[in-house]
DOKE-220401 format. One record per residue (C-alpha): residue number from 1; z, x, y. Coordinates in nm, 4 decimals. Layout:
# residues N
ATOM|k|up|east|north
ATOM|NUM|Z|X|Y $
...
# end
This chain:
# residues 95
ATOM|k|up|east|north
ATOM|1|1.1529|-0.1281|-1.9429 $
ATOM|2|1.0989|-0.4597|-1.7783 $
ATOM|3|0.7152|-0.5030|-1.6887 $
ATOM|4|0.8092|-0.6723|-1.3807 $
ATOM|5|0.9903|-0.3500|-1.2686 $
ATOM|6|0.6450|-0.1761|-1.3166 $
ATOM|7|0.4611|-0.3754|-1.1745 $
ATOM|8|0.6750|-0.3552|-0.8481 $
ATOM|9|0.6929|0.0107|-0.8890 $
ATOM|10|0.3126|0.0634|-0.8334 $
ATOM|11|0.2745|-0.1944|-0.5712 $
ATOM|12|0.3815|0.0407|-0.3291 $
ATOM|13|0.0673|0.2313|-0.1962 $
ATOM|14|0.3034|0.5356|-0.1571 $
ATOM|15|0.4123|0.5101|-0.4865 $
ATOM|16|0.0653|0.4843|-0.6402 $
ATOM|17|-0.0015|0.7678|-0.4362 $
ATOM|18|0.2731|0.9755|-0.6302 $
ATOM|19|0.1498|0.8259|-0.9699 $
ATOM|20|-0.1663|1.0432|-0.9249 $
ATOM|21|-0.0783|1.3088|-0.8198 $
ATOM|22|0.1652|1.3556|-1.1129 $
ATOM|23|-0.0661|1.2727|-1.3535 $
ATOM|24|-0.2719|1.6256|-1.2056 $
ATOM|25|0.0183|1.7570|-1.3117 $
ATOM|26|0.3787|1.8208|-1.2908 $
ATOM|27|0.5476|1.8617|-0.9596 $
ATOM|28|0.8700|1.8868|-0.7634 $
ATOM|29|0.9844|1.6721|-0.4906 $
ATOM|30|0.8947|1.8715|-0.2569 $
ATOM|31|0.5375|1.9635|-0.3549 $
ATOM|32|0.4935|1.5647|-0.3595 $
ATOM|33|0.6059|1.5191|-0.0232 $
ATOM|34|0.3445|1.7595|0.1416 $
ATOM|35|0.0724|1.4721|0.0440 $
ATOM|36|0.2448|1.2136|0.2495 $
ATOM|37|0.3155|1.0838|0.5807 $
ATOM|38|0.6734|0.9728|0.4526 $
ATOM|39|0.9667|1.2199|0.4590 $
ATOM|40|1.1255|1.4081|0.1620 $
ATOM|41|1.4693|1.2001|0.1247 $
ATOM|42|1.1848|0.8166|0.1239 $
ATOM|43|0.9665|1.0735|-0.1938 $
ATOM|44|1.3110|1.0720|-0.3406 $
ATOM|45|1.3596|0.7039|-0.3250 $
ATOM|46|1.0415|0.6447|-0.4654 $
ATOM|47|1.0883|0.8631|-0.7650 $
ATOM|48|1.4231|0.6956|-0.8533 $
ATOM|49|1.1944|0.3607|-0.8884 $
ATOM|50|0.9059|0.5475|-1.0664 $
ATOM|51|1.2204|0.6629|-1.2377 $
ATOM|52|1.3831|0.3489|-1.3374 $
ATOM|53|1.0811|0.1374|-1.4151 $
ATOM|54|1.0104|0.4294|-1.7255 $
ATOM|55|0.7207|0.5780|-1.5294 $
ATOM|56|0.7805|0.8863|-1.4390 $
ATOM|57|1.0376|1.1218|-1.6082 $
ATOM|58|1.2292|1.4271|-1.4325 $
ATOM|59|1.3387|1.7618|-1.5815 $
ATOM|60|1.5821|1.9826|-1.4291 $
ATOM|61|1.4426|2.3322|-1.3826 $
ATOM|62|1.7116|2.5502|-1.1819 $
ATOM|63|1.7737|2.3482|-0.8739 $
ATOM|64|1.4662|2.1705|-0.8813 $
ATOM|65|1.3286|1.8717|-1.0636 $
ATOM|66|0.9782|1.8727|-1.1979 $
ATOM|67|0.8196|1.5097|-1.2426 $
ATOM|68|0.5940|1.4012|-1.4391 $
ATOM|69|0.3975|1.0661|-1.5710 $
ATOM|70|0.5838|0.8795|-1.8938 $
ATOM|71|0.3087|0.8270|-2.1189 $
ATOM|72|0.5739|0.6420|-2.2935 $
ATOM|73|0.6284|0.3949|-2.0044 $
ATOM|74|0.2450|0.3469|-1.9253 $
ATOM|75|0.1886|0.2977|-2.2813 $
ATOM|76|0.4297|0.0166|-2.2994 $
ATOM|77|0.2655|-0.1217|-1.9488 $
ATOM|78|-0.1087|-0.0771|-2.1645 $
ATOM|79|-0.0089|-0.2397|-2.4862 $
ATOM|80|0.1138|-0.5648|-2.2714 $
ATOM|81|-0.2282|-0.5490|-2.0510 $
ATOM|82|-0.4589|-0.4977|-2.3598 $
ATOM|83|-0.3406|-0.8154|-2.4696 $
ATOM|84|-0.5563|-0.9866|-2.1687 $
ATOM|85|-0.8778|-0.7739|-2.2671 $
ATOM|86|-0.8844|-0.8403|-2.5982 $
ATOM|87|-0.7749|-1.2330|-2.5386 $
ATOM|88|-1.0729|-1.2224|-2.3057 $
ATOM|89|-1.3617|-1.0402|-2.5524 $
ATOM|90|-1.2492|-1.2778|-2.8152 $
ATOM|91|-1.3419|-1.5498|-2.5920 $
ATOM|92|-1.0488|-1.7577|-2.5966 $
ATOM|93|-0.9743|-2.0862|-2.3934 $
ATOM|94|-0.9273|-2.0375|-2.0355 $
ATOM|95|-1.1197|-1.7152|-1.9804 $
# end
């Protein structure tokens, strides 16, 4: 996963939106969609970028998909954030 990729992923309000409501729980496309003003087909779109940036991961359950967060992919996006907290309590030059 490219952090960039992330970090355009959850720039989208919309997106962010989706974030937490799948970390409540799992939850098909459509379920996602009743929480926003956008229609089912844009949800979609924004999945495939949760998707691709490592985010979010889908699971095929008849002819549904169930998403749900990647703890995986936020872990990775921690790990490279952590690095500014602990640079910072440290007290390193330029903080």
């Amino acid at each position: 996963m490219m952090f960039s990729d992330a970090f355009m992923a959850i720039a989208d309000p919309n997106r962010r939106h989706l974030l937490e409501e799948l970390r409540r729980g799992p939850k098909t496309v459509n379920e996602l969609a009743a929480g926003l003003p956008v229609s089912r087909p844009a949800v979609s779109q924004h999945l495939k970028v949760l998707l691709d940036a490592g985010l979010v991961n889908a699971k095929p359950e008849g002819t549904r998909r169930v998403y749900t967060v990647s703890s995986a992919g936020f872990l990775k996006l921690n790990i490279w954030l952590d690095q500014f907290w602990e640079a910072e309590q440290l007290g390193s030059p330029g903080s």
